[in-house]
C-alpha positions as CSV (number, residue, x, y, z in Angstrom):
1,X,46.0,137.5,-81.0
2,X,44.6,139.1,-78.0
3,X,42.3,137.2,-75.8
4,X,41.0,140.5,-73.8
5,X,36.9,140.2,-74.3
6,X,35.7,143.7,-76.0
7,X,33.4,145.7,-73.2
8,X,30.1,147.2,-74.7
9,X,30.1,150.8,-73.8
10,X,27.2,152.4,-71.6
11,X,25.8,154.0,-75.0
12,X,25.5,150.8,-76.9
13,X,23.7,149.2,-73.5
14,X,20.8,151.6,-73.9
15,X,20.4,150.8,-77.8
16,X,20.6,147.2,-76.9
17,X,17.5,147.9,-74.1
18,X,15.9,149.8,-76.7
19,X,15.9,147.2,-79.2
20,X,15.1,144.3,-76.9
21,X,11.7,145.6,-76.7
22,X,10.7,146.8,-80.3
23,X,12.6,143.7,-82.8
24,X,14.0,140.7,-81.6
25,X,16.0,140.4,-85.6
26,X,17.5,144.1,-84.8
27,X,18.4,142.9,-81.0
28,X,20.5,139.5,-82.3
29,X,22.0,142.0,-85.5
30,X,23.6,144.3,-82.5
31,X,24.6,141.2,-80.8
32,X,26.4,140.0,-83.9
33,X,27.9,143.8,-84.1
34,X,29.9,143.0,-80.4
35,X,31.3,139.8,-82.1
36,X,32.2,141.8,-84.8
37,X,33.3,144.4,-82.8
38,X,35.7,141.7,-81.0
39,X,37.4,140.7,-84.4
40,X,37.9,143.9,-85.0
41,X,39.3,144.9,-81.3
42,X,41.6,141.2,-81.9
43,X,43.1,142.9,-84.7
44,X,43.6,146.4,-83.7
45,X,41.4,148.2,-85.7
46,X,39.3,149.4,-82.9
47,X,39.8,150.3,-79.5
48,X,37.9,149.0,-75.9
49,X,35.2,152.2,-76.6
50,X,34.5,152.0,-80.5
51,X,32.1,149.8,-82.0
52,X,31.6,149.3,-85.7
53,X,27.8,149.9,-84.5
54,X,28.1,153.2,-84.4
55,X,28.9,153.2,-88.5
56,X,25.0,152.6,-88.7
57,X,22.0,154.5,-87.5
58,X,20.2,152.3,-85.4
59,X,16.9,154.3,-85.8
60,X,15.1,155.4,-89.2
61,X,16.8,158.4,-91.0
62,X,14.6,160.5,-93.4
63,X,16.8,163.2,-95.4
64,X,15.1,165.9,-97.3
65,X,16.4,167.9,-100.0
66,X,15.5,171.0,-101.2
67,X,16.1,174.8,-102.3
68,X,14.0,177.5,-100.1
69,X,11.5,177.5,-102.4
70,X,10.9,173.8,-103.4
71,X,8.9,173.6,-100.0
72,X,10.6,171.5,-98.5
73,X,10.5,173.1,-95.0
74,X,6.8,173.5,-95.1
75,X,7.1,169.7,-96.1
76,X,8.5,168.9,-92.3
77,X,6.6,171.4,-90.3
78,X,3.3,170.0,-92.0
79,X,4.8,166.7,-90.9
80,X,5.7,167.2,-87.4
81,X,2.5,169.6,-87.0
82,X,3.6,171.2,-83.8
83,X,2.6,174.5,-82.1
84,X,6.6,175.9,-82.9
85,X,7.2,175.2,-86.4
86,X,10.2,172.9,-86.4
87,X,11.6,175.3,-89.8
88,X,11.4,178.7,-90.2
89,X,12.0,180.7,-93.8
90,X,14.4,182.9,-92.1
91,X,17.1,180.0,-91.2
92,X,20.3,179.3,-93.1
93,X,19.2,177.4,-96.2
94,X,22.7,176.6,-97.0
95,X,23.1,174.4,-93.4
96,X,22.6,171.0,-93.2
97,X,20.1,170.7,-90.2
98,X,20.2,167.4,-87.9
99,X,16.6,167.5,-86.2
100,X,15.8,165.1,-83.4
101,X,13.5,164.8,-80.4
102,X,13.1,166.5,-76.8
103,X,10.1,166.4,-75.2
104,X,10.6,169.9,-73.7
105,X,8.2,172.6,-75.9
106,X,10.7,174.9,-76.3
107,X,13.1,173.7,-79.6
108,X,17.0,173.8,-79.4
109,X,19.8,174.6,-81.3
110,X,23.2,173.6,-81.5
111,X,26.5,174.2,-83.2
112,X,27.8,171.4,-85.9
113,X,30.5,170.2,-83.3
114,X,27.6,168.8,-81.4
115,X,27.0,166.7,-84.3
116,X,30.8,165.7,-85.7
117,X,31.9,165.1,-82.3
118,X,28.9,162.4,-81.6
119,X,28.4,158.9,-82.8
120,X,24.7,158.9,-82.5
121,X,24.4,161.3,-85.0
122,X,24.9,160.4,-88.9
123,X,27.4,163.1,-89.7
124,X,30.1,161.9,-87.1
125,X,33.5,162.6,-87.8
126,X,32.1,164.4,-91.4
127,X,34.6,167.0,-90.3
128,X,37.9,164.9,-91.3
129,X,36.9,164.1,-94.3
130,X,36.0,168.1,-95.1
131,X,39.9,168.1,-94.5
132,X,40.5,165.9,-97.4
133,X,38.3,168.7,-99.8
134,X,40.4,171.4,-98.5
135,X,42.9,171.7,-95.2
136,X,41.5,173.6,-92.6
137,X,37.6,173.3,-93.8
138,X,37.0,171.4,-90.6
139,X,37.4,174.3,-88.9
140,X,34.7,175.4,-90.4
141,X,31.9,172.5,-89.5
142,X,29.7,175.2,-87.8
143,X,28.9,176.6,-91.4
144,X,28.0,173.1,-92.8
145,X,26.0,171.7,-89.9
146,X,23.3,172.4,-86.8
147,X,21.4,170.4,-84.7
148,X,18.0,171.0,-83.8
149,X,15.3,169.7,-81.7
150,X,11.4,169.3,-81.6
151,X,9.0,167.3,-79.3
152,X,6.7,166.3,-82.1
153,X,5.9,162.5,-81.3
154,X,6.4,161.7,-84.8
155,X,10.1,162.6,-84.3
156,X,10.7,160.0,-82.2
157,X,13.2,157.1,-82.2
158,X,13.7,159.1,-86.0
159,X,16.0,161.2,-87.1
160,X,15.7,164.0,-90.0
161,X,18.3,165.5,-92.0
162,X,17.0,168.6,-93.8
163,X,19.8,169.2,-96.5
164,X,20.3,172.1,-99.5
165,X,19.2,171.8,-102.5
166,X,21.0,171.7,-106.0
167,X,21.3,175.3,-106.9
168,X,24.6,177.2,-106.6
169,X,26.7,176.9,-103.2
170,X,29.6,178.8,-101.9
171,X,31.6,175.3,-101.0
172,X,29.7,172.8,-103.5
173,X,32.2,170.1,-102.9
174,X,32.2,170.2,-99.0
175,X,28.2,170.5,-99.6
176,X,27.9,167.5,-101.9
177,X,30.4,165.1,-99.9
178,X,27.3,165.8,-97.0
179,X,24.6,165.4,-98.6
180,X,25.3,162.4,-100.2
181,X,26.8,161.2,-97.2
182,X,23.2,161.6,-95.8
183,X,21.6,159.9,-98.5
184,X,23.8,157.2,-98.3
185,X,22.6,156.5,-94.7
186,X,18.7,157.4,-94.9
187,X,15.7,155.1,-95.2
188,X,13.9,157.7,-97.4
189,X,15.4,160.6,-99.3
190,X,12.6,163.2,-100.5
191,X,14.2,165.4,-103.3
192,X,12.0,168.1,-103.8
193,X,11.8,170.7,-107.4
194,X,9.8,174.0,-107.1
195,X,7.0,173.1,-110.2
196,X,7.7,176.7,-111.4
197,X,11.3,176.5,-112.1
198,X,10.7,173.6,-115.1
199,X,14.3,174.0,-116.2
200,X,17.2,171.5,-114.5
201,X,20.0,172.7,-116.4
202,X,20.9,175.4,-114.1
203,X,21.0,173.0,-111.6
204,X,23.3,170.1,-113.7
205,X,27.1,170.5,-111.6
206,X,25.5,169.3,-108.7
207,X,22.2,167.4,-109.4
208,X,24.0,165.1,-111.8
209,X,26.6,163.6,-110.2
210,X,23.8,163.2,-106.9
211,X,21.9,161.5,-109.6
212,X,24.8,159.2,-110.7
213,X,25.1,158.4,-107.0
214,X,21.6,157.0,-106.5
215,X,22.2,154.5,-109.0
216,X,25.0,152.9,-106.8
217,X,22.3,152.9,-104.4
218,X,21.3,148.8,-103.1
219,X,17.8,150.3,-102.6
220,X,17.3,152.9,-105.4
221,X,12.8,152.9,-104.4
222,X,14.3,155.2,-100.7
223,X,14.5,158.2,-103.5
224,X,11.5,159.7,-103.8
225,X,11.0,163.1,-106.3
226,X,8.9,165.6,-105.6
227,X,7.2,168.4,-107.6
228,X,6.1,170.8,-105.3
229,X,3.3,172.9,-106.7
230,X,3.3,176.4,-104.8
231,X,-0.4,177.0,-103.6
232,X,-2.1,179.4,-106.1
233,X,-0.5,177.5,-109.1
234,X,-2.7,177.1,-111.5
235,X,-0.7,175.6,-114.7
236,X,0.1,171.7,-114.4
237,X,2.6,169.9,-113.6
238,X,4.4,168.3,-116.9
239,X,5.6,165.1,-114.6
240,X,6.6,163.3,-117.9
241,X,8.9,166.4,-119.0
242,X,10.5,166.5,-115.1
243,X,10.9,162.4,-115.7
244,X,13.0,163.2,-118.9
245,X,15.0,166.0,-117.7
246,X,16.1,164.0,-114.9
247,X,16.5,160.9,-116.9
248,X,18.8,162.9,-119.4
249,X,21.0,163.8,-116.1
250,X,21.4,160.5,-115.3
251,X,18.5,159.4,-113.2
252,X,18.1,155.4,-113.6
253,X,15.4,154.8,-111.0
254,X,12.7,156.1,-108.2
255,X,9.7,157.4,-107.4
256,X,7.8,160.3,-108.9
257,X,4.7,162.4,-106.8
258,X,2.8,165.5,-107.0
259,X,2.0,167.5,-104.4
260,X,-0.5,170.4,-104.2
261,X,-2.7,168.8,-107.1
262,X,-6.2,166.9,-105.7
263,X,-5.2,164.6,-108.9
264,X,-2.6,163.2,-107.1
265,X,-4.0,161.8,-104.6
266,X,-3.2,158.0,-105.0
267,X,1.0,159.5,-104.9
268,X,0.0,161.3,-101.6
269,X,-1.1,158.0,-99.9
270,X,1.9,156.2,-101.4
271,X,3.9,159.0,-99.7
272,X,2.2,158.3,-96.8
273,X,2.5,154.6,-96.6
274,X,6.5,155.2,-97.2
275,X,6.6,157.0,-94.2
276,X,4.3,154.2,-92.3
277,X,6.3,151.6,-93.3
278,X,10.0,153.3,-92.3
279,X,10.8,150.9,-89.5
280,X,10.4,148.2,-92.1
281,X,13.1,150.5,-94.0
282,X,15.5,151.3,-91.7
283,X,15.4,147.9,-90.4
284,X,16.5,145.7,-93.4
285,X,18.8,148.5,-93.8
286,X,20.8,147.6,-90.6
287,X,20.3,143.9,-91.7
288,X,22.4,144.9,-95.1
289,X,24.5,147.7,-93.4
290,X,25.6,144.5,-91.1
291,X,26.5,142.3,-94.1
292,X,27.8,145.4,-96.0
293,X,30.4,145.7,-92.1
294,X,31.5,141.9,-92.6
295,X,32.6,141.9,-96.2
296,X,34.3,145.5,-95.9
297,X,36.9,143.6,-93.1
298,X,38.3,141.4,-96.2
299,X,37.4,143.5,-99.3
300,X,38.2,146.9,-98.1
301,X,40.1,146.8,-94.8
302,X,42.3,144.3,-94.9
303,X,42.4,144.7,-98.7
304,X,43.8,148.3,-97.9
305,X,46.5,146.9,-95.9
306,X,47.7,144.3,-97.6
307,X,48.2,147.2,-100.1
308,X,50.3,149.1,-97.9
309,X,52.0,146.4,-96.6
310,X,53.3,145.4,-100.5
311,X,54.2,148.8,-101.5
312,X,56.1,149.0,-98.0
313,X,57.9,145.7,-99.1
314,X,58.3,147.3,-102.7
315,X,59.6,150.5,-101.5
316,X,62.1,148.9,-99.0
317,X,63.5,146.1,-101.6
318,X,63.9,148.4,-104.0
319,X,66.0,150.5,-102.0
320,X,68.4,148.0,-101.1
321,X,68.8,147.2,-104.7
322,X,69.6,150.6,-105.3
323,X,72.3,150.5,-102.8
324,X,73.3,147.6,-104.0
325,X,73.7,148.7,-107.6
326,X,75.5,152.0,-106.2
327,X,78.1,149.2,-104.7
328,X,78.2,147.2,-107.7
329,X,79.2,150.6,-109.8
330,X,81.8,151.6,-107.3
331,X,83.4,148.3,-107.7
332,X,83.3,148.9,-111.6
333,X,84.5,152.1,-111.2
334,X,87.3,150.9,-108.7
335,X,88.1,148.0,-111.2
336,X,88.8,150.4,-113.8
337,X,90.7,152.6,-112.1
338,X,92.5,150.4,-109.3
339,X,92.0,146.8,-110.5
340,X,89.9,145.7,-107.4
341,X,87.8,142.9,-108.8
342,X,91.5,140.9,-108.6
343,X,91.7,141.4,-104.8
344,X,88.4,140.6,-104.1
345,X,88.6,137.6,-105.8
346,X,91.1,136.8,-103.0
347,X,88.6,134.1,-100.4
348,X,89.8,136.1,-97.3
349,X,89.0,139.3,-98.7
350,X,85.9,138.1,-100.1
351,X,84.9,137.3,-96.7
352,X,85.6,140.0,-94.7
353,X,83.4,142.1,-97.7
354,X,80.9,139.9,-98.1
355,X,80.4,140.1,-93.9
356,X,80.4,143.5,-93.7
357,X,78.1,144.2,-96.8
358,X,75.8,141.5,-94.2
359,X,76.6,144.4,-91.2
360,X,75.4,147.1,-93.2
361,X,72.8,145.9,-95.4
362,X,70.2,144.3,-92.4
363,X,70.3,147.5,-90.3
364,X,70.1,149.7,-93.3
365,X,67.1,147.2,-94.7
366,X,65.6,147.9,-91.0
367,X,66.0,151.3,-90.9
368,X,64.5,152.2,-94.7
369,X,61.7,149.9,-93.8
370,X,60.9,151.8,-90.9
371,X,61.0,155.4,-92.7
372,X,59.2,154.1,-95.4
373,X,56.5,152.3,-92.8
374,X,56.2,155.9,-91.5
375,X,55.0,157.7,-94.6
376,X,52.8,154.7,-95.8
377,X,51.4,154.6,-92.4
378,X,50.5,158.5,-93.1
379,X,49.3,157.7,-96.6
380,X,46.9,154.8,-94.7
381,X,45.3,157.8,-92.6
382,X,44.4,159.3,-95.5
383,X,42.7,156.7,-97.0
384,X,40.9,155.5,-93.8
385,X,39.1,159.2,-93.5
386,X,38.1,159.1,-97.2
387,X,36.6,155.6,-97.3
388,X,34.8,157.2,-93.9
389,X,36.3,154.1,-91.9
390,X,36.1,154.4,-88.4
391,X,38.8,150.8,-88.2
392,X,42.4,152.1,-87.4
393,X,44.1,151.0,-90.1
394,X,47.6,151.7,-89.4
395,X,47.5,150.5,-86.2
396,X,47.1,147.1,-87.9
397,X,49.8,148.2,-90.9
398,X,52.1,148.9,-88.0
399,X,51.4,145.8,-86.2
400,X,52.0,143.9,-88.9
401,X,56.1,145.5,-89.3
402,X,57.5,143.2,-87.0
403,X,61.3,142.1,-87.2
404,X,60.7,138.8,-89.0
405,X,58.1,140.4,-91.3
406,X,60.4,143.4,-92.0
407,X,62.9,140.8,-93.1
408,X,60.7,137.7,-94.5
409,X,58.2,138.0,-97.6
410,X,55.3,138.0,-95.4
411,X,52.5,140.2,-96.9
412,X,49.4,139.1,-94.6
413,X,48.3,141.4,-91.4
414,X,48.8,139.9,-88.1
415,X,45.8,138.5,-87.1
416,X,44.5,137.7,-89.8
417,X,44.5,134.0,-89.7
418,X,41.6,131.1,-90.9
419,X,40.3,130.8,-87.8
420,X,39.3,134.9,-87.5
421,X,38.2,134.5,-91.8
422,X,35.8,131.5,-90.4
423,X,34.4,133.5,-87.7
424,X,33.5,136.2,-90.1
425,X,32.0,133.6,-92.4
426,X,29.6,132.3,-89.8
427,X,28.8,136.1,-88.2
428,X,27.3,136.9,-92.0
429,X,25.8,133.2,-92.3
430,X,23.7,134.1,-89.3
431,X,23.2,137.7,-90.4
432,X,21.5,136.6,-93.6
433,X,19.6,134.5,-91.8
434,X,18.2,137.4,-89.8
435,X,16.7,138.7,-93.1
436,X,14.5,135.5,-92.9
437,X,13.4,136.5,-89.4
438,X,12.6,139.6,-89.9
439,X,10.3,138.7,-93.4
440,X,8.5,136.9,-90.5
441,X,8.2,139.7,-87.6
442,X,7.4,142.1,-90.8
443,X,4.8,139.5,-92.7
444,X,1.9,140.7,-89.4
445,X,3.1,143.8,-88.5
446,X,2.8,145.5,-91.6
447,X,-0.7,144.9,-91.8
448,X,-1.7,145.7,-88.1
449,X,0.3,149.3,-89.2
450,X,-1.4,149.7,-92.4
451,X,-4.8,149.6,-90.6
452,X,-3.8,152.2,-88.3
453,X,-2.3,155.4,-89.8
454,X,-2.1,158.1,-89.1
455,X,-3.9,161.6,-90.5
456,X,-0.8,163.3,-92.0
457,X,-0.4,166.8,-93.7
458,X,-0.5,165.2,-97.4
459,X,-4.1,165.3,-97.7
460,X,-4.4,168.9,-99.7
């Protein structure tokens, strides 16, 4: 295995500043990332610039879902309360819309390649696996994504995902691989309803399987429902009917609010204190994101290749016993009709056949195993982008087809040895123990935080 030490890349150097200074738990978590990162590199699932950091948001994430007229944009500009409304009612509704910090006062937008092509951004590389929906939809990332930014002090060190809601969508598959890709990776996830469309069967196709989703979820409280009650409104809100007609879609768990109704006043602070408490959030997120990394290397990754690597074998055995057969019927054939079996019985003869069947049958075994190592290897691709790995893994299927292995039973991946299996063991004994650490730094802070909130737009 290689010996070459892993370099940390100039990007990761500024998260590891960043979090030298805000969570000392969060700072030894990145640390175990790079020795992660080097197993990984050992192996050749990663090269000397990727780091499996970068499959986690190392700042909170808030996603908000929601149909124009759920309010969820008023939601956010309420939020961020700045002079330039970070949403406007004219924008694309249908656009997935990364916002982020800049301290400049004028807001900017950019095109969805700003946020495929970068791996600070939760939607990196969404585009390949828009290719698995439909070939040639990643052309098309512009239409699914934007990038916008705001110099509202409460967007910093925080990202928000404004997403579409569940109503009917031009490309509903491409649009439901990203938003549940979002809420996959967020530290809240406010679903809003607009209170005067009581009726969720219209919206079934795509709210139920979102729904279904959330269950899988390790931290089902993040989702967080809310009936938004347009100002004016003067009926109210039926929340136990909204709790059954979600229930009967397949809801299993999270939170319930209000807005718009003075009644609802204890939901609003809990809303608030969600939003207070997101650094607590996000950060036992990364703790289980990190754990979640170390048993994907043997339950998914090198699971995946070992699969590839016996079908590889399957394929290429198979194969020679096909050829083998196709030889053992001409001989039948040839019996019948010439009497060979006789003169092959003769030892010379026998010899000379039996050597060249050796001749042909190793570089014909190497040669299938290579063609069939080729397709397999394309197969691999496939299934890398739509597990959203960012591990290489046929570089380490075709590391793994050397000559000896091509010709011997061997099914494991080079590399992948005790030693490297005991170094992942002690990198997640060390990571749970992080979760203790952080119960500690969390145990103070939480109630210095509590005592200093801030005035948000929920009090209506």
């Amino acid at each position: 295995m290689s010996t070459t030490e892993k370099s940390v890349s100039s990007s990761l150097h500024h998260i590891e500043q960043q979090l030298a200074d805000k969570n000392p738990a969060l700072l030894q978590a990145f640390r175990l990332y790079h020795e992660l990162d080097q197993v990984a590199f050992d192996l050749g699932l990663i090269g000397m610039d990727d780091s499996l950091a970068n499959k986690t948001s190392w700042s909170p994430i808030i996603t908000v879902i929601g149909d124009p007229s759920s309010g969820r944009d008023d939601f956010i500009n309420r939020y961020l309360d700045t002079a330039i409304p970070a949403m406007d009612s004219y924008g694309n509704h249908a656009q997935f819309t990364v916002l982020i910090h800049r301290a400049d006062e004028t807001p900017m937008s950019l095109p969805g390649t700003a946020v495929d092509g970068d791996p600070r951004f939760p939607f990196y590389h969404i585009s390949d696996r828009l290719e698995q929906i439909e070939k040639g939809e990643s052309r098309n990332i512009n239409t699914y994504l934007e990038l916008k930014t705001n110099n509202s002090p409460k967007l910093k060190d925080k990202t928000i995902i404004l997403t579409p809601g569940f109503s009917a969508n031009l490309k509903p598959e491409g649009v439901a691989l990203l938003r549940e890709h979002a809420a996959t990776l967020s530290d809240l996830v406010f679903v809003f309803f607009d209170a005067s469309e009581p009726n969720l069967e219209d919206y079934r196709p795509a709210l139920a399987p979102f729904l279904n989703m959330t269950t899988q979820s390790h931290n089902p409280g993040k989702f967080i429902y809310v009936i938004n009650q347009p100002p004016g409104t003067a009926n109210t809100v039926d929340l136990a009917s909204w709790k059954q007609q979600l229930s009967n879609l397949g809801l299993q768990a999270g939170q319930f609010f209000v807005l718009k109704q003075s009644t609802e006043s204890n939901n609003q602070q809990a809303i608030e204190q969600k939003l207070t408490n997101i650094d607590v959030e996000s950060a036992y997120r990364i703790l289980h994101t990190l754990e979640r990394h170390i048993d994907e290397f043997d339950s998914v990754v090198i699971s995946e290749v070992k699969k590839a690597i016996r079908l590889w074998k399957d394929r290429t055995h198979f194969t020679v016993i096909l050829i083998l057969s196709l030889i053992a019927l001409s001989l039948v054939a040839g019996e019948i009709s010439f009497g060979l079996v006789a003169l092959l019985l003769d030892p010379f003869v026998a010899s000379i056949g039996l050597f060249l069947l050796i001749v042909f049958l190793i570089p014909f075994h190497i040669y299938s195993s290579k063609v069939h190592a080729k397709f397999i290897s394309k197969k691999l691709l496939e299934r890398q982008t739509e597990l959203g790995l960012i591990e290489n893994l046929p570089a380490l299927f075709e590391k793994s087809l050397t000559l000896w292995r091509i010709l011997l039973p061997y099914e494991q991946p080079v590399g992948w040895t005790t030693e490297v299996m005991e170094t992942l063991d002690m990198i997640k004994t060390r990571a749970k123990g992080l979760v203790q650490s952080l119960n500690n730094t969390f145990n103070s802070s939480i109630s210095l935080d509590n005592n200093k909130k801030e005035d948000t737009f929920l009090n209506l």
